[in-house]
PDB file of N, CA, C and O in Angstrom:
ATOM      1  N   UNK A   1      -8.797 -11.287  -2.737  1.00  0.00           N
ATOM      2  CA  UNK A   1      -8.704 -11.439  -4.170  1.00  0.00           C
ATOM      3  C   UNK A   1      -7.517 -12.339  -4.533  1.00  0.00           C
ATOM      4  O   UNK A   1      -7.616 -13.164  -5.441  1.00  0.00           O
ATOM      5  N   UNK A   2      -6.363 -12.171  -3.799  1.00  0.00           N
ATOM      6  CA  UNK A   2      -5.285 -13.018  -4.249  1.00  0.00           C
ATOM      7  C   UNK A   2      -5.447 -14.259  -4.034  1.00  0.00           C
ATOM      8  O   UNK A   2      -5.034 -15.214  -4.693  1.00  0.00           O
ATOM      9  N   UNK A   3      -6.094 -14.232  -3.042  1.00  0.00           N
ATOM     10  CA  UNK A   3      -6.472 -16.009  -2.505  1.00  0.00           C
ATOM     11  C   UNK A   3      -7.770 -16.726  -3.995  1.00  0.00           C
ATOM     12  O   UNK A   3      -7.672 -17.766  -4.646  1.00  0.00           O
ATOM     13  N   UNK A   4      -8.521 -15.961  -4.034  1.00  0.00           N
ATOM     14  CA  UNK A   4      -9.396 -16.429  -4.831  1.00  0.00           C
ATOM     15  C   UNK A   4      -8.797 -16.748  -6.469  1.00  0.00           C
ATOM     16  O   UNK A   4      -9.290 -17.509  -7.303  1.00  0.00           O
ATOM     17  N   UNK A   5      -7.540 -15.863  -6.590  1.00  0.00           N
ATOM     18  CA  UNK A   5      -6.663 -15.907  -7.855  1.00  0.00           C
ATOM     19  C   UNK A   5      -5.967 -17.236  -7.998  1.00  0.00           C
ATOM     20  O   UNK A   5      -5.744 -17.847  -9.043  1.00  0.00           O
ATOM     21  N   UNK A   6      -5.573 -17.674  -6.400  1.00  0.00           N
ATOM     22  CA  UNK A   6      -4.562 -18.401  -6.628  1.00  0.00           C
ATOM     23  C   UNK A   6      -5.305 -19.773  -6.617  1.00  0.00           C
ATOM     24  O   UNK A   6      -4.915 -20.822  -7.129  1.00  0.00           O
ATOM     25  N   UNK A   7      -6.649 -19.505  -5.811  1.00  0.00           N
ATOM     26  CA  UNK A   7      -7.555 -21.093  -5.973  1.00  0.00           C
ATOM     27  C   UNK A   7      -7.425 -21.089  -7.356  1.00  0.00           C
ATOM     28  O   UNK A   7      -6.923 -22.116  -7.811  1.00  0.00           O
ATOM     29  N   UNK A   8      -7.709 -20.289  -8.097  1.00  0.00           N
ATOM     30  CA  UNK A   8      -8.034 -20.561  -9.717  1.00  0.00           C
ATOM     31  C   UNK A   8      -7.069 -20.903 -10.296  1.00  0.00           C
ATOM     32  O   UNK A   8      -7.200 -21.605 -11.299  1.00  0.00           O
ATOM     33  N   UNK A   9      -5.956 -20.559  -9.900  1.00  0.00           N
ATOM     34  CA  UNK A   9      -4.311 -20.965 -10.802  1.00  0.00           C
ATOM     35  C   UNK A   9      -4.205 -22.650 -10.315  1.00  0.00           C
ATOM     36  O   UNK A   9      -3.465 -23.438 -10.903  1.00  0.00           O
ATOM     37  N   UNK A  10      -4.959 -22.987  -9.303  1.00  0.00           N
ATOM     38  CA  UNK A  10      -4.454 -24.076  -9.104  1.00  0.00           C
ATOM     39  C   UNK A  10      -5.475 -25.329  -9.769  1.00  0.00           C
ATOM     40  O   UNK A  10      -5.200 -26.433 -10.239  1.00  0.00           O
ATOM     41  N   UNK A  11      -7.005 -24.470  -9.533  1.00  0.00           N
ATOM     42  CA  UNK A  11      -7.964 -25.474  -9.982  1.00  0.00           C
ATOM     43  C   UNK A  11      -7.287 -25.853 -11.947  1.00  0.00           C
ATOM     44  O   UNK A  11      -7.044 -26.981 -12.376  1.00  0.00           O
ATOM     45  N   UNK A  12      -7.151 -24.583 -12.716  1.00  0.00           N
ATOM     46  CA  UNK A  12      -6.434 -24.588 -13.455  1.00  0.00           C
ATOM     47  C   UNK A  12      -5.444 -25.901 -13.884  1.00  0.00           C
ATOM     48  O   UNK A  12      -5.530 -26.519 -14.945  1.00  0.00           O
ATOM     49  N   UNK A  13      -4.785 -26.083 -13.130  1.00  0.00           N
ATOM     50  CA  UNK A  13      -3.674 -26.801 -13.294  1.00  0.00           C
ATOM     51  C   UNK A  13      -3.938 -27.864 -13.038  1.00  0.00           C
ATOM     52  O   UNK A  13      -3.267 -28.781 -13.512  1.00  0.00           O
ATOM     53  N   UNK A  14      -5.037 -28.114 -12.176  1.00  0.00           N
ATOM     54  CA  UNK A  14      -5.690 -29.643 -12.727  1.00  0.00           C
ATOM     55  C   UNK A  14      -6.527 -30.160 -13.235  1.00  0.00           C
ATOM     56  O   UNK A  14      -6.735 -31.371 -13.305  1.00  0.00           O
ATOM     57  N   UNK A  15      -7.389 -28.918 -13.848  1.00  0.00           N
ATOM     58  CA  UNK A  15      -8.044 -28.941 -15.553  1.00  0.00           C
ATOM     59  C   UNK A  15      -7.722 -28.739 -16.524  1.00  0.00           C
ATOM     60  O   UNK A  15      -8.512 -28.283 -17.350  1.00  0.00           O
ATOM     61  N   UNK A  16      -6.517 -28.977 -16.804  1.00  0.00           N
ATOM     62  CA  UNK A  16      -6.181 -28.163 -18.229  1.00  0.00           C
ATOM     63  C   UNK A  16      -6.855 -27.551 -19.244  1.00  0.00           C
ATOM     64  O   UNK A  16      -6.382 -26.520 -19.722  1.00  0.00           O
ATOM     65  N   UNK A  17      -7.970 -28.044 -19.693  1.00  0.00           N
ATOM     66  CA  UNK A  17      -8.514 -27.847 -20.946  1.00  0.00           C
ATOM     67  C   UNK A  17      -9.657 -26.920 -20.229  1.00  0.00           C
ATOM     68  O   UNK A  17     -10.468 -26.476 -21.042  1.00  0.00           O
ATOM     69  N   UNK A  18      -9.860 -26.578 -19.010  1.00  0.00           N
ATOM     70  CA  UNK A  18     -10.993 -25.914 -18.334  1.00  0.00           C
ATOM     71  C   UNK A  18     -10.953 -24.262 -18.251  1.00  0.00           C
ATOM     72  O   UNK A  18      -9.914 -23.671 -17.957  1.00  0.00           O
ATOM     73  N   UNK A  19     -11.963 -23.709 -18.486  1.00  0.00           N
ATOM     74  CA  UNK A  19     -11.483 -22.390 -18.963  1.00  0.00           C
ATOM     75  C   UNK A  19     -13.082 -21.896 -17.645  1.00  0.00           C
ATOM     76  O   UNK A  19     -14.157 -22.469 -17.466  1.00  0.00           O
ATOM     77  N   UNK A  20     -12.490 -20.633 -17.004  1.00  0.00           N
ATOM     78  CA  UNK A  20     -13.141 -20.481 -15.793  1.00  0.00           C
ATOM     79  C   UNK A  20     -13.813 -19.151 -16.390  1.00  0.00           C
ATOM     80  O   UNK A  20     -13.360 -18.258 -17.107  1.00  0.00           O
ATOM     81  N   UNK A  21     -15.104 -19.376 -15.798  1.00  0.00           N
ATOM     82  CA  UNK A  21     -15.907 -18.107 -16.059  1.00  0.00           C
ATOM     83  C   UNK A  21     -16.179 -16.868 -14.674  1.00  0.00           C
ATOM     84  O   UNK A  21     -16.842 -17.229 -13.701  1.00  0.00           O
ATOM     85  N   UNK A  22     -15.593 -15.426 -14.739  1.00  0.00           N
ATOM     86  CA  UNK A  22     -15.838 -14.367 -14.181  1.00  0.00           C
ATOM     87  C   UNK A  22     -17.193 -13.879 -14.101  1.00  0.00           C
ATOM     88  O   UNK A  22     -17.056 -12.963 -14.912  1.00  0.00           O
ATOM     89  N   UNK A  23     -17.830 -13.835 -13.909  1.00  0.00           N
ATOM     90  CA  UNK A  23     -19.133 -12.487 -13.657  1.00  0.00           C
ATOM     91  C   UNK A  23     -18.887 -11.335 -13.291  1.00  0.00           C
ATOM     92  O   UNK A  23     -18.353 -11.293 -12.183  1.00  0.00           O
ATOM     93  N   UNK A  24     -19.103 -10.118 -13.901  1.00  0.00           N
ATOM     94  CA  UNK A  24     -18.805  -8.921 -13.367  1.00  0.00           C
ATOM     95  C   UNK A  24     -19.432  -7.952 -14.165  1.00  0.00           C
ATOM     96  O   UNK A  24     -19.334  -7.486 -15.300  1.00  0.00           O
ATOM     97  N   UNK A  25     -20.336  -7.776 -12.824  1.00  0.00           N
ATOM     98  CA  UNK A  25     -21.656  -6.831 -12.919  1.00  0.00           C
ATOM     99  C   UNK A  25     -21.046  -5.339 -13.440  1.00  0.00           C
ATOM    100  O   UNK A  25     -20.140  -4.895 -12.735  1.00  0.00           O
ATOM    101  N   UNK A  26     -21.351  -4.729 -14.312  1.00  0.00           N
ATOM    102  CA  UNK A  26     -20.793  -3.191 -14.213  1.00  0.00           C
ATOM    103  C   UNK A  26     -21.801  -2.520 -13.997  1.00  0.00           C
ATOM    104  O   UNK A  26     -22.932  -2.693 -14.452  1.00  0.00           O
ATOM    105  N   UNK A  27     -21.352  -1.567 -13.150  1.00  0.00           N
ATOM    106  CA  UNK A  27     -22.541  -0.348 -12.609  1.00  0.00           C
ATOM    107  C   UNK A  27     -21.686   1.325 -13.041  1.00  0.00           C
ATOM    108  O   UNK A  27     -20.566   1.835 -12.997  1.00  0.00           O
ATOM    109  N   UNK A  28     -22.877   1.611 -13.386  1.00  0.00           N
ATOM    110  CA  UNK A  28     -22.374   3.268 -14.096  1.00  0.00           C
ATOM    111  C   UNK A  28     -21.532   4.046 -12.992  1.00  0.00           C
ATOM    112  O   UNK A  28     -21.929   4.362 -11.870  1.00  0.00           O
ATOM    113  N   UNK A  29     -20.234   4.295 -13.579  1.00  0.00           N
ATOM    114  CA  UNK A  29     -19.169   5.117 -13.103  1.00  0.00           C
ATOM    115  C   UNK A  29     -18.580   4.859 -11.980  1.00  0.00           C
ATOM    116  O   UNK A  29     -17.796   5.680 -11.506  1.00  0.00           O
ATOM    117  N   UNK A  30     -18.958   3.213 -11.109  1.00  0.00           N
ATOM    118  CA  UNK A  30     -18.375   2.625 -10.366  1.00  0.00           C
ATOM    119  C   UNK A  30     -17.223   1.730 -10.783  1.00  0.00           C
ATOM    120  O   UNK A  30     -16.075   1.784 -10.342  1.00  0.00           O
ATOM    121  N   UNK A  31     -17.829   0.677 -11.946  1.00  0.00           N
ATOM    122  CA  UNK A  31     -16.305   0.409 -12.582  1.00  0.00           C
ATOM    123  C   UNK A  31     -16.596  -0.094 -13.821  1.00  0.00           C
ATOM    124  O   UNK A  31     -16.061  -1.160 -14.128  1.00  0.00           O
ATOM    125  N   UNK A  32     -17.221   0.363 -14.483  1.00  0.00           N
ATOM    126  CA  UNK A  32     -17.544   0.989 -15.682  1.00  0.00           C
ATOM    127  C   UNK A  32     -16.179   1.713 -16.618  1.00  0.00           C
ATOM    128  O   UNK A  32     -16.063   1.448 -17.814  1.00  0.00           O
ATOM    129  N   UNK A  33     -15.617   2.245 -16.208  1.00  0.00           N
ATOM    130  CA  UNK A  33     -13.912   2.286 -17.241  1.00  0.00           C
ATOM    131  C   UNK A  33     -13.187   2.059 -17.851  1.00  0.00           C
ATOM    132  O   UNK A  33     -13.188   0.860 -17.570  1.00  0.00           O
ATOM    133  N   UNK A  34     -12.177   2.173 -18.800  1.00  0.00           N
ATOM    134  CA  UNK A  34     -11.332   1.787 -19.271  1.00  0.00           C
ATOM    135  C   UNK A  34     -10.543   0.671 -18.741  1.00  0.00           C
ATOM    136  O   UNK A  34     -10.212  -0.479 -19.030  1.00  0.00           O
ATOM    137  N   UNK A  35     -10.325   2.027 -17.345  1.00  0.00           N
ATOM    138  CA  UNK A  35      -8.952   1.479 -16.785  1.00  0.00           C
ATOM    139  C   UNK A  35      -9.478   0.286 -16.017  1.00  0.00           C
ATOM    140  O   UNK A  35      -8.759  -0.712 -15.958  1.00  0.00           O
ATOM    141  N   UNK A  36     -10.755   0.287 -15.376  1.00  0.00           N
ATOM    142  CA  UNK A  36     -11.248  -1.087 -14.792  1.00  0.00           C
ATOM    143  C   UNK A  36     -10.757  -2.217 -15.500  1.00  0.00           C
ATOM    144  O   UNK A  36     -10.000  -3.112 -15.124  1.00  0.00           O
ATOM    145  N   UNK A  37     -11.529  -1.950 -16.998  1.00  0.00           N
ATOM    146  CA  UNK A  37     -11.490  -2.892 -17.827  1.00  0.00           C
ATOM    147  C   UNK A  37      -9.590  -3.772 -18.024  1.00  0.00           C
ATOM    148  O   UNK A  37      -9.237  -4.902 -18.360  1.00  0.00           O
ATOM    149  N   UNK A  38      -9.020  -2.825 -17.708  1.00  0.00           N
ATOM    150  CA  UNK A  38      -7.286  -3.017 -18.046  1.00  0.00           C
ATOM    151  C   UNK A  38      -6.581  -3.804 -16.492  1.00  0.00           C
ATOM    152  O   UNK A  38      -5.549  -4.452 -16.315  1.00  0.00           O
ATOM    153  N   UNK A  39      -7.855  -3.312 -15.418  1.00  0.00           N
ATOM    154  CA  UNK A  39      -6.868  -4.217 -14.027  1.00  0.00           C
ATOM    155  C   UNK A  39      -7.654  -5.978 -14.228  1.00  0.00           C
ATOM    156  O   UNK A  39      -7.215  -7.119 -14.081  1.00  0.00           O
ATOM    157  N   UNK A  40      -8.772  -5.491 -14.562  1.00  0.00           N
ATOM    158  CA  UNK A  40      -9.079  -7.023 -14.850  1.00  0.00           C
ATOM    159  C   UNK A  40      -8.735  -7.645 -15.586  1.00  0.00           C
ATOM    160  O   UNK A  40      -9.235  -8.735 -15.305  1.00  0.00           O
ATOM    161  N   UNK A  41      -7.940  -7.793 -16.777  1.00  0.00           N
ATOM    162  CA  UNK A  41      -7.339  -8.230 -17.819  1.00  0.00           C
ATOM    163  C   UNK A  41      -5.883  -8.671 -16.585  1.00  0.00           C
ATOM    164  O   UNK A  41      -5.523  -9.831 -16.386  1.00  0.00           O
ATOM    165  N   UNK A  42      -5.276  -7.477 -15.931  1.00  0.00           N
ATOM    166  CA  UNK A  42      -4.196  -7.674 -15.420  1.00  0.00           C
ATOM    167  C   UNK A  42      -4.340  -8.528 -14.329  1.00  0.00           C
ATOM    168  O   UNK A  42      -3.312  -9.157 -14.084  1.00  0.00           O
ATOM    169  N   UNK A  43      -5.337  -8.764 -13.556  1.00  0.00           N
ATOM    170  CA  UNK A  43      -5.847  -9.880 -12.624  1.00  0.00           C
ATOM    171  C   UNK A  43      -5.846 -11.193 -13.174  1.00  0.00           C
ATOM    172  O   UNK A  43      -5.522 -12.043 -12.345  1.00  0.00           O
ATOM    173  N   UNK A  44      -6.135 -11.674 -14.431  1.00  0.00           N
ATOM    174  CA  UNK A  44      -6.831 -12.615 -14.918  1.00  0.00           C
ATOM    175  C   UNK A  44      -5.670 -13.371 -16.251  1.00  0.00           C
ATOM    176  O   UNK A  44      -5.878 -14.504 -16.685  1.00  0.00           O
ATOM    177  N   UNK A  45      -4.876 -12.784 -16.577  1.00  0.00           N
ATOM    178  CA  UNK A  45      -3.947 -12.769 -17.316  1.00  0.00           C
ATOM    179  C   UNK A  45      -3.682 -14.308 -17.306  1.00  0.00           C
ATOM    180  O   UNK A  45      -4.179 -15.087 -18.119  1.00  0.00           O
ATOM    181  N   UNK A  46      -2.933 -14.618 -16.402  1.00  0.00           N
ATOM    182  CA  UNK A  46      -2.388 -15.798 -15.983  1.00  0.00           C
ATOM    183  C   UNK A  46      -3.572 -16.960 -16.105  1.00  0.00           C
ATOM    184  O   UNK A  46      -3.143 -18.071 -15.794  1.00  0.00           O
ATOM    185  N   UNK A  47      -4.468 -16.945 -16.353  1.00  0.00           N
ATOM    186  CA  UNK A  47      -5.800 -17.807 -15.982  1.00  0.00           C
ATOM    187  C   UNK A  47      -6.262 -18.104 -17.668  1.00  0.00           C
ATOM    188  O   UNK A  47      -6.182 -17.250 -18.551  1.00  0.00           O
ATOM    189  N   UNK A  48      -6.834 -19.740 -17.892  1.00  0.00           N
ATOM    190  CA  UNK A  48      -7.260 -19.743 -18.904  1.00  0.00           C
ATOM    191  C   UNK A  48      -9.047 -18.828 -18.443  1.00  0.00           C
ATOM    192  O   UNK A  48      -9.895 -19.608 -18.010  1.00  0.00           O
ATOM    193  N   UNK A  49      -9.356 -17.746 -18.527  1.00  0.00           N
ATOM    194  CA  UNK A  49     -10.547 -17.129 -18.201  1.00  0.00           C
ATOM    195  C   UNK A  49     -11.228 -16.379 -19.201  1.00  0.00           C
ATOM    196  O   UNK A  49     -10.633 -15.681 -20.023  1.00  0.00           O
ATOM    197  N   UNK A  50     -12.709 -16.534 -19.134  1.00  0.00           N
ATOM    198  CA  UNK A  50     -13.142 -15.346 -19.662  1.00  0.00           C
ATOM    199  C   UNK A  50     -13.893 -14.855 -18.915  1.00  0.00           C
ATOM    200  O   UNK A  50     -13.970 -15.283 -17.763  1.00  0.00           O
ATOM    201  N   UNK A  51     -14.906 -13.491 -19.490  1.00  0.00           N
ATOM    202  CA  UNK A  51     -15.031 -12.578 -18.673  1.00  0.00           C
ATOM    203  C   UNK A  51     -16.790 -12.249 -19.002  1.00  0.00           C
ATOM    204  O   UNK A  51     -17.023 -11.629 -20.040  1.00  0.00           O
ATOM    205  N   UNK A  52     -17.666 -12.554 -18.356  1.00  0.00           N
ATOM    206  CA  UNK A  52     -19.503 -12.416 -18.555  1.00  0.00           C
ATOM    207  C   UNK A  52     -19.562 -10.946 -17.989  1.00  0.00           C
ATOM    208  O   UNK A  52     -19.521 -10.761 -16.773  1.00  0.00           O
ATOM    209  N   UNK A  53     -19.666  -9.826 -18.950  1.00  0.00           N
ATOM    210  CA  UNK A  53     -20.058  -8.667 -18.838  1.00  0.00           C
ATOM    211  C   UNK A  53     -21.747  -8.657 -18.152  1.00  0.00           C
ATOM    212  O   UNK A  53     -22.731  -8.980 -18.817  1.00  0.00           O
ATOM    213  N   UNK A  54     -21.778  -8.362 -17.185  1.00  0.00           N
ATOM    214  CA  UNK A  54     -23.201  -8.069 -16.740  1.00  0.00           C
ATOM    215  C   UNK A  54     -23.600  -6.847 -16.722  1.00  0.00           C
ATOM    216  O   UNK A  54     -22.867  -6.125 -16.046  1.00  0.00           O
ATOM    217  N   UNK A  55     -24.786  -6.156 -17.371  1.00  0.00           N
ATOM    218  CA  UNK A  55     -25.279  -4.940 -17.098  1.00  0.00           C
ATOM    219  C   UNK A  55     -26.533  -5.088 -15.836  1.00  0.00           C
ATOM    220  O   UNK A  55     -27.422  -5.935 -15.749  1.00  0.00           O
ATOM    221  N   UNK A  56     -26.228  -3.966 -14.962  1.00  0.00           N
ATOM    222  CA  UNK A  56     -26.607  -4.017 -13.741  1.00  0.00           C
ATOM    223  C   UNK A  56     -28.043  -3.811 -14.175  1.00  0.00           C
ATOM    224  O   UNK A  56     -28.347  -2.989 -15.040  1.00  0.00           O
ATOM    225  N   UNK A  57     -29.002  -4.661 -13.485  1.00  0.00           N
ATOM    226  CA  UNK A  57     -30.394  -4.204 -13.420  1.00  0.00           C
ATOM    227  C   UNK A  57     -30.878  -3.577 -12.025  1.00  0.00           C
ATOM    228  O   UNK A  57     -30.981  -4.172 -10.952  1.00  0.00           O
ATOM    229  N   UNK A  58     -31.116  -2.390 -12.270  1.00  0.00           N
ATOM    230  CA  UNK A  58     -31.991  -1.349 -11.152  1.00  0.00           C
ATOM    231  C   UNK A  58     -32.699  -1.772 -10.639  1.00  0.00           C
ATOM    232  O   UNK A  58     -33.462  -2.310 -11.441  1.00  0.00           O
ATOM    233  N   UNK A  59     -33.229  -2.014  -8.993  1.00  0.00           N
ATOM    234  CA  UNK A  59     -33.889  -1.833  -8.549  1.00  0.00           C
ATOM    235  C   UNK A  59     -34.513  -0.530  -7.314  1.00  0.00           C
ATOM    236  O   UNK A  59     -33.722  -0.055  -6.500  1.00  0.00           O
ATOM    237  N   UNK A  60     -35.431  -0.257  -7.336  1.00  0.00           N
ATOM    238  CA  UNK A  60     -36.287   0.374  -6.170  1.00  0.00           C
ATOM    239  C   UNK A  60     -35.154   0.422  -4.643  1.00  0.00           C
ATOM    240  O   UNK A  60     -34.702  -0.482  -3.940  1.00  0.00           O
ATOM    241  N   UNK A  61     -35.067   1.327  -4.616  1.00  0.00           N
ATOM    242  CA  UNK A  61     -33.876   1.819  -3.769  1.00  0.00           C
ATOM    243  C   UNK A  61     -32.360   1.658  -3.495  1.00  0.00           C
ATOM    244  O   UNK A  61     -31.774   1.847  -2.429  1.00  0.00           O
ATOM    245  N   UNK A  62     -31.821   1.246  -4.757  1.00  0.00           N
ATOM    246  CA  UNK A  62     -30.686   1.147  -5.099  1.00  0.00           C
ATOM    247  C   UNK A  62     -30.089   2.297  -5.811  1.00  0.00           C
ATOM    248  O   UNK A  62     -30.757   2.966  -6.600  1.00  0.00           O
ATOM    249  N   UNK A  63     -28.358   2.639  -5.449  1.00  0.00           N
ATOM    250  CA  UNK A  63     -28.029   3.632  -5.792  1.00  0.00           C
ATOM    251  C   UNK A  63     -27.206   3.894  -6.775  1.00  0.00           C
ATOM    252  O   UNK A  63     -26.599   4.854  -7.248  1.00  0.00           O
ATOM    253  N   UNK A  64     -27.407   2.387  -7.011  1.00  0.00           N
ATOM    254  CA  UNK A  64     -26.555   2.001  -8.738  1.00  0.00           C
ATOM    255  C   UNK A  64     -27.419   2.375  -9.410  1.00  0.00           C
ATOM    256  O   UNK A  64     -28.612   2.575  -9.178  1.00  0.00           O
ATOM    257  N   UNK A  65     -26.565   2.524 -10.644  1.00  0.00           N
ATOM    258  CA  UNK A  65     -27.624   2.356 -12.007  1.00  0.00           C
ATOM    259  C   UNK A  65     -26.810   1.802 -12.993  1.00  0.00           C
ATOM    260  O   UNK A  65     -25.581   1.791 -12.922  1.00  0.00           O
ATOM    261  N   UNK A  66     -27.528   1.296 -13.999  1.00  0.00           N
ATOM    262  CA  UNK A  66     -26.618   0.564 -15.295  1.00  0.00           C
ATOM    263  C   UNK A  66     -25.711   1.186 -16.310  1.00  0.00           C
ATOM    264  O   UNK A  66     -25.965   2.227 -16.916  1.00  0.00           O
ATOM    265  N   UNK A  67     -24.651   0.471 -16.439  1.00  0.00           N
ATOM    266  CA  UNK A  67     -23.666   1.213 -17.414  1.00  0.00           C
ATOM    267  C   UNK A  67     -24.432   1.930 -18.670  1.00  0.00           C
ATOM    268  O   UNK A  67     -25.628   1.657 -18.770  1.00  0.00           O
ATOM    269  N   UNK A  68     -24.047   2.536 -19.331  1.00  0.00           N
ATOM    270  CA  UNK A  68     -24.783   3.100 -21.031  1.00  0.00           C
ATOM    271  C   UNK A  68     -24.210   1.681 -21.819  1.00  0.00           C
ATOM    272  O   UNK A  68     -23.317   0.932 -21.423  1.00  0.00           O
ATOM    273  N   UNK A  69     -24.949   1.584 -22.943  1.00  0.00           N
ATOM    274  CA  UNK A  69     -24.786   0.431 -23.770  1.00  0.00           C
ATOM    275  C   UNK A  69     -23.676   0.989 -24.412  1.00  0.00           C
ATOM    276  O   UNK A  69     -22.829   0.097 -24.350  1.00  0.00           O
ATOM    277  N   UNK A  70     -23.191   1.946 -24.991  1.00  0.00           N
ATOM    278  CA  UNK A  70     -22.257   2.116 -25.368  1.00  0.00           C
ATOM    279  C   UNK A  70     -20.768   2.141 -24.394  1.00  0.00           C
ATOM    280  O   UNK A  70     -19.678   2.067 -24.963  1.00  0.00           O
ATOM    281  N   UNK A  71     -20.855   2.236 -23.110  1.00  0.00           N
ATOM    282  CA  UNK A  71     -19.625   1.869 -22.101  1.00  0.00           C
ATOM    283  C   UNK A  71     -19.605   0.318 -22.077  1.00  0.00           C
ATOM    284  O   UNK A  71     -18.518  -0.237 -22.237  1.00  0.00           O
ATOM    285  N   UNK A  72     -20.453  -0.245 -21.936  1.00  0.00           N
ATOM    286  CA  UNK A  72     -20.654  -1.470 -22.061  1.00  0.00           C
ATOM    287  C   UNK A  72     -19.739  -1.909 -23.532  1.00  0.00           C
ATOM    288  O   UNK A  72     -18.567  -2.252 -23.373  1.00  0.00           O
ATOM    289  N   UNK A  73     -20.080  -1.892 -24.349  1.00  0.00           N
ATOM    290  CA  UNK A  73     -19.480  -2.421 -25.728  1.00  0.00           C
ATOM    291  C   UNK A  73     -18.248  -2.260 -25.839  1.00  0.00           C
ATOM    292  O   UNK A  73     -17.470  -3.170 -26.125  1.00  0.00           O
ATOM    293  N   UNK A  74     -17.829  -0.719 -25.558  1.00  0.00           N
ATOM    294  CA  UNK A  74     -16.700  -0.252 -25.389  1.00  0.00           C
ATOM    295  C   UNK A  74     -15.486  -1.173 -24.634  1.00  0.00           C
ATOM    296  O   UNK A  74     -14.362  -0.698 -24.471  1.00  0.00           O
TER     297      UNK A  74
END
């Protein structure tokens, strides 16, 4: 993760005006949280970034399932 942080601090710095997009799937009560929500802010801080909330789609023998729309919004 730090390595992948620091590619971005650097790609950063020779895009200025470039603002990097996250994906991050949330799956119910894996990291689905508050506090999730507060280390990724603290990961990302430093970065012009934003952040593509994904709600997990289920499939047929998977042991995820999707956040509630209301954790989601939250």
């Amino acid at each position: 993760m730090d390595e992948l942080l620091a590619s971005c601090a650097r790609y950063a710095l020779r895009r200025p005006r470039t603002s990097i997009t996250f994906e991050y799937t949330m799956l119910k009560g894996v990291n689905d949280h508050p506090e999730h929500a507060r280390q990724l802010v603290k990961l990302m801080r430093r970065l012009p970034a934003k952040v593509n909330l994904i709600p997990f789609n289920p499939f047929i023998g998977t042991r995820f399932e999707r956040s509630d729309e209301a954790v989601i919004r939250a």
